[in-house]
N, C-alpha and C positions, 0 to 999 in steps of 0.2 A: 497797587495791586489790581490787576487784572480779573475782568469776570473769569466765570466759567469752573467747570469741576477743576480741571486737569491745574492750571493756576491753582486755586488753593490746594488742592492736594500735595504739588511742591510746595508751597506754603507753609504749609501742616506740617510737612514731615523734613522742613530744614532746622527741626531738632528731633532730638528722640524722645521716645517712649516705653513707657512700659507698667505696669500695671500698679494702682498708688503712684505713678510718676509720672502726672498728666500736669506738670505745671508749666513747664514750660511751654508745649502744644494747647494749652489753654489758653495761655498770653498771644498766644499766633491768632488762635479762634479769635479772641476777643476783637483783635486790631483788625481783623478782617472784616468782624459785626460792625463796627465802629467806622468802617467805609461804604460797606455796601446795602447797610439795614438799620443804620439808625433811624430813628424817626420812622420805619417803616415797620419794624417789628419791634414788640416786648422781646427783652433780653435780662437773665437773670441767673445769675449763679446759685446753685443749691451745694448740700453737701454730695447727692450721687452725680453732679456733673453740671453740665449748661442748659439751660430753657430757652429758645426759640419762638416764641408766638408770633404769626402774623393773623389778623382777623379781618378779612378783607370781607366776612358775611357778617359782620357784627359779632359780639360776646354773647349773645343767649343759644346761638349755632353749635352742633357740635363740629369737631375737629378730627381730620387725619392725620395723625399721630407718627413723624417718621424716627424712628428710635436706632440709633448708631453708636458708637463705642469710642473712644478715644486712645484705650491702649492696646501693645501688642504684645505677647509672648516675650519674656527675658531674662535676667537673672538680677535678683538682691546679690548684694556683696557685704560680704563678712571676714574678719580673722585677713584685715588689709595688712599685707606687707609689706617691705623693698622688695621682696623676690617674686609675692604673686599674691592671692586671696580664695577661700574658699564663695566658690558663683551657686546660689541656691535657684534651681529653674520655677518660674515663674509662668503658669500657661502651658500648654498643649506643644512644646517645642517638639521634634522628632528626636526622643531620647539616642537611636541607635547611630544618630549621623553627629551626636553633638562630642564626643570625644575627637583631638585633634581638630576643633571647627576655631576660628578665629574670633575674639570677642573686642570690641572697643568696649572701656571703661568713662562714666562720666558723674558729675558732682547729681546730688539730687536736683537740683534747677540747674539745668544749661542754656546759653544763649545763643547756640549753633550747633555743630555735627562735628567738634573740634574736639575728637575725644581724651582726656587727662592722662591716658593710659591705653597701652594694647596686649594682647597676650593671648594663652591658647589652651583650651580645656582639658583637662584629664579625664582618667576614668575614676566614676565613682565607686566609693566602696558600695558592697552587695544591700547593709547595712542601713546607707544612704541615699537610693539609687537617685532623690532629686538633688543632691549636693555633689557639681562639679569642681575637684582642685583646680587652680587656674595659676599658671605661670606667665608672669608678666615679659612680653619678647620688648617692648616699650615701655617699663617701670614708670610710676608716675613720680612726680617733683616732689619734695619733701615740703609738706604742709598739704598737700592736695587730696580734697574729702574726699574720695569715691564712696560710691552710694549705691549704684546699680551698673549693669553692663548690658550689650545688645550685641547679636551676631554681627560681625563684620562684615555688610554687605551692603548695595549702595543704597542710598536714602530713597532717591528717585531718579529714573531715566524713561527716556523715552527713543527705541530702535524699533525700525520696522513692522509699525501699526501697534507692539506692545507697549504695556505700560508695567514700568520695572522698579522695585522697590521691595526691602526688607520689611515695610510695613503696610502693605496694601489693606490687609485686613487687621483693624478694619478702620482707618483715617479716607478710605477712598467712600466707605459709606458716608464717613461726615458731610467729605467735601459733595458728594452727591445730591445729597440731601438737601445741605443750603441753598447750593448750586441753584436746585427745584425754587425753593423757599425765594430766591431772588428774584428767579424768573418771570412768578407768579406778582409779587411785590411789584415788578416794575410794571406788567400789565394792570396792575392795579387791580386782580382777577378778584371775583364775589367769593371767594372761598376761605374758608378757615384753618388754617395749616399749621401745626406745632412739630421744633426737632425737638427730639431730647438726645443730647450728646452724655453719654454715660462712662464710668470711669469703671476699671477694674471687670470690667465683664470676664477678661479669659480666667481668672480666677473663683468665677462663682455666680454673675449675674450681678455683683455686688451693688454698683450704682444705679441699675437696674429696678433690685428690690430697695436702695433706698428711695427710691422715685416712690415707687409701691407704699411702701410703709409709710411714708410723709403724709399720705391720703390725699397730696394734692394732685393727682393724676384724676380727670374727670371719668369718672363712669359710663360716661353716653361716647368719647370719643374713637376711634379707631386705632388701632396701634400695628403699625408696619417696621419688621426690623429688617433693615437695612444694610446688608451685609455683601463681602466676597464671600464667595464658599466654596471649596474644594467642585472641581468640576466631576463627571459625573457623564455617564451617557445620556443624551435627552439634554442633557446641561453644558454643553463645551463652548469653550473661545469661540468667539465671532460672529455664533449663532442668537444674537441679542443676549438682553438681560432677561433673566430665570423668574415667572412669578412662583413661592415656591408654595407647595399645597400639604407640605408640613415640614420637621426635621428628623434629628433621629430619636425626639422624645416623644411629640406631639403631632396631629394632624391640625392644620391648622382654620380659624374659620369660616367655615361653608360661605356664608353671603358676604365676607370680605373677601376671597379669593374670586367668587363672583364679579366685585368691583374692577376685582385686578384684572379681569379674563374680559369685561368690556372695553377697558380701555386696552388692552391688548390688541383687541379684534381692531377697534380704531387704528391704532397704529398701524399694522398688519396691510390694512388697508392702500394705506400711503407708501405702502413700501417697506415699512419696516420690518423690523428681525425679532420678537419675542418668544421664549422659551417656555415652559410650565412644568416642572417634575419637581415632587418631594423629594428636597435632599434630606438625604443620609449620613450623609458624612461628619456630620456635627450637629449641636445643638446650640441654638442664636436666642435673643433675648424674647420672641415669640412667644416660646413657650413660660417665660415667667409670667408675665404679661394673665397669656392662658391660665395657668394656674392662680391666679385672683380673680379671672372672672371676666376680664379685660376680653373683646374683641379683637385677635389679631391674626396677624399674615406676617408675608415678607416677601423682600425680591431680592436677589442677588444677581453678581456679577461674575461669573463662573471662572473661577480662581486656578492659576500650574502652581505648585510647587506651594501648595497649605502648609502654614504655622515654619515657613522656610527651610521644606524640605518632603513633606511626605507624599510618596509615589516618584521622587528623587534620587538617586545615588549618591549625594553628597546635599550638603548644607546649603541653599541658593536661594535668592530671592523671591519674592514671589512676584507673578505676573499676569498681567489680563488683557485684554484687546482693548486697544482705545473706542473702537466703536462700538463696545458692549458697554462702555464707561456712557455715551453720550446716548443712546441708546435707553438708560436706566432714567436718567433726567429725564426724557421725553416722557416714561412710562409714570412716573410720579408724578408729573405734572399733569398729564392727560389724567389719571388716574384723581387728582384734587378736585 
């Protein structure tokens, strides 16, 4: 396994995901930790997701805190048939593009992107609006669990400076994140730096607040969420990565957007491309954080085709600039 975001990020996402169905993309995490961070950082599984410590200032220092997500937008599966299943959507999908969109089916733990099943959405009743009927065009083998499904669309690619994938947000904040966390680690840098990889976010903030609730989240540290997000004027492809100065719940706080906006000017300096606008367009783990009391921020990576599809005409992947990917790593590292 190769350094760098872009490598793990294929990594990550050569299986799927989806929200409660972080185990397999957790298995990928791990083996990734277990080459590139053993021995250099604390690693630690909870029940809202993975712990990351590196303490390169010692344990009494506090910590910048970079908080990212593990799953994306999908459908539980139910009422599995020979002919088809009812798909219950999961996450922020674009309701009005998902009749007719193509779905791959898989076990709850898979060991690749080799889906058990394929087939293709209906429309829901009025009734139901998050319960899609689903007809199987690739019926799956008799005996085979299906568990959950995800849009038909590619894992990960990489054409013409973008980076292309069904599940950019938000696995590319993961891969970002450690990315940073390596970086730092191999410099042997004086700083103290924690990820928190959280499970079930598009559903609620779920591993988020159990982070929260567990009370093992230090009160003195920082916490930066770490996200793709819908692009945005002020916010577009190419134009570097976004420090963002709130979302569409919260403003986010003053003297850690400070932090963000010096190492910004740093970069800026050297030539680099950073952005700063509160996005709107969604709401990131930031704001739970806030709402306990937590100091936080975030940065993003200014996202086409949010939750794979919206501001689209059809069902697509989502996509970002690979120099706004590499871009973000600088900005967290300079910013640690």
């Amino acid at each position: 396994m190769k350094p760098g975001a872009l490598p793990l990020f294929a990594h990550l996402t050569s299986v799927p995901t989806a929200p409660f169905r972080e185990t397999a993309v957790t298995r990928k995490l791990m083996a990734w930790l277990r080459v590139h961070l053993k021995g250099k950082a604390r690693i630690a599984k909870r029940r809202g997701g993975v712990v990351v410590s590196y303490r390169g200032a010692g344990d009494e220092k506090p910590a910048l805190a970079l908080a990212a997500h593990l799953d994306h937008p999908a459908f539980d599966l139910s009422k599995v048939t020979a002919k088809g299943a009812l798909a219950h959507k999961r996450g922020g999908l674009p309701p009005h593009l998902l009749p007719g969109a193509a779905v791959e089916a898989f076990a709850k733990d898979n060991r690749n992107n080799t889906p058990l099943a394929l087939g293709v959405l209906g429309k829901p009743a009025k009734k139901t609006p998050d319960h899609y009927p689903l007809t199987w065009t690739l019926p799956p083998k008799k005996g085979a669990k299906l568990d959950f499904a995800v849009l038909a669309l590619p894992a990960c690619e990489i054409k013409k400076g973008w980076l292309i994938s069904r599940s950019v947000d938000d696995l590319l904040g993961c891969a970002v994140s450690l990315e940073a966390v390596r970086r730092l680690a191999a410099a042997k840098a004086k700083v103290n730096v924690t990820v928190l990889l959280n499970r079930a976010e598009e559903v609620g903030f779920v591993g988020a607040l159990d982070m929260i609730l567990s009370r093992e989240l230090p009160a003195g540290d920082s916490y930066l969420s770490i996200e793709s997000s819908r692009e945005l004027p002020g916010s577009r492809p190419g134009g570097g990565p976004t420090i963002r100065l709130g979302d569409r719940s919260s403003a986010f706080d003053p003297n850690l957007v400070a932090l963000l906006d010096a190492a910004g000017a740093n970069l800026r300096k050297r030539g680099a491309k950073v952005q700063r606008l509160r996005l709107t367009g969604g709401s990131c783990e930031a704001t739970a954080y806030l709402a306990f009391g937590y100091e936080a921020a975030g940065v993003a990576v200014p996202l086409v085709n949010y939750h794979n599809g919206w501001g689209a005409k059809a069902v697509a992947p989502e996509m970002v600039r690979v120099s706004d990917v590499a871009g973000a790593v600088d900005l967290l590292v300079e910013t640690a």
